[in-house]
N, C-alpha and C positions, 0 to 999 in steps of 0.2 A: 619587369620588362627585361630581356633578352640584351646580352652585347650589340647582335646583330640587327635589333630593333632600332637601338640607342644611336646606333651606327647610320641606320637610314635617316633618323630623325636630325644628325647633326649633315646630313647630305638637304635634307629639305633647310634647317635655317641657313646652308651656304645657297641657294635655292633665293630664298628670301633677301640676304643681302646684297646678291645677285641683280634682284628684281626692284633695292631701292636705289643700288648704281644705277642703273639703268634710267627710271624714272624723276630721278635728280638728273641726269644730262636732262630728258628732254624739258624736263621744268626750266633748268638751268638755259638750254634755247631758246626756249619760249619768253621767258624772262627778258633773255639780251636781244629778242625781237621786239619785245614791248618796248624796254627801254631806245631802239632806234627809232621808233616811232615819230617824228614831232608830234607836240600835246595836242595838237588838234585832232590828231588820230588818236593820240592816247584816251580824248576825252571821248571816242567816236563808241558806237557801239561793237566795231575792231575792237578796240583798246580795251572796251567791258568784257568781252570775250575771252580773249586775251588773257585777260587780271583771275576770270571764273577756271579758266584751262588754268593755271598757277595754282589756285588756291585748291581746284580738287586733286591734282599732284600732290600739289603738301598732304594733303586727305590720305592720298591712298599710301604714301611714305608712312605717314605715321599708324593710318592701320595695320600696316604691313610690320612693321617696327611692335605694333603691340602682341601681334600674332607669334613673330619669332620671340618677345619675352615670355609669353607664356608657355612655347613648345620646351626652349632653353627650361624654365622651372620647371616642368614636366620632367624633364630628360632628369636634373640636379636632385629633385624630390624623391621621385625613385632611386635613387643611388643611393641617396643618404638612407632611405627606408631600409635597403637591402644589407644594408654593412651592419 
């Protein structure tokens, strides 16, 4: 792989971490809207909702997170292969 590949590739994982700031605020909202809830909304199907929109955030954080460690190895493998 090329400098100028390598180059693009470390633009998509800023790309990436980008896009799990992003997604940690609105988790992070969503969270501090559940937590204003009283429990009776918490327990409500609001509140289930709510907790499903959280947890598939964390989802897509952590795919996202797996995606940019394996572009990052990619980028390292080839370099080390190359030298």
């Amino acid at each position: 792989m090329n400098k100028e590949r390598r180059q693009e590739l470390g633009e998509v994982i800023d790309y990436l971490d980008d896009a799990i700031v992003r997604l940690e605020e609105i988790r992070d909202d969503e969270q501090d809207s559940y937590d204003d809830l009283s429990e009776g909304l918490q327990n409500s199907r609001t509140g289930d909702s709510m907790l499903n929109a959280i947890d598939q955030l964390n989802g897509f954080c952590d795919d996202i997170e797996k995606v940019k460690t394996k572009v990052s190895d990619m980028m390292l493998n080839k370099k080390k292969k190359k030298v």
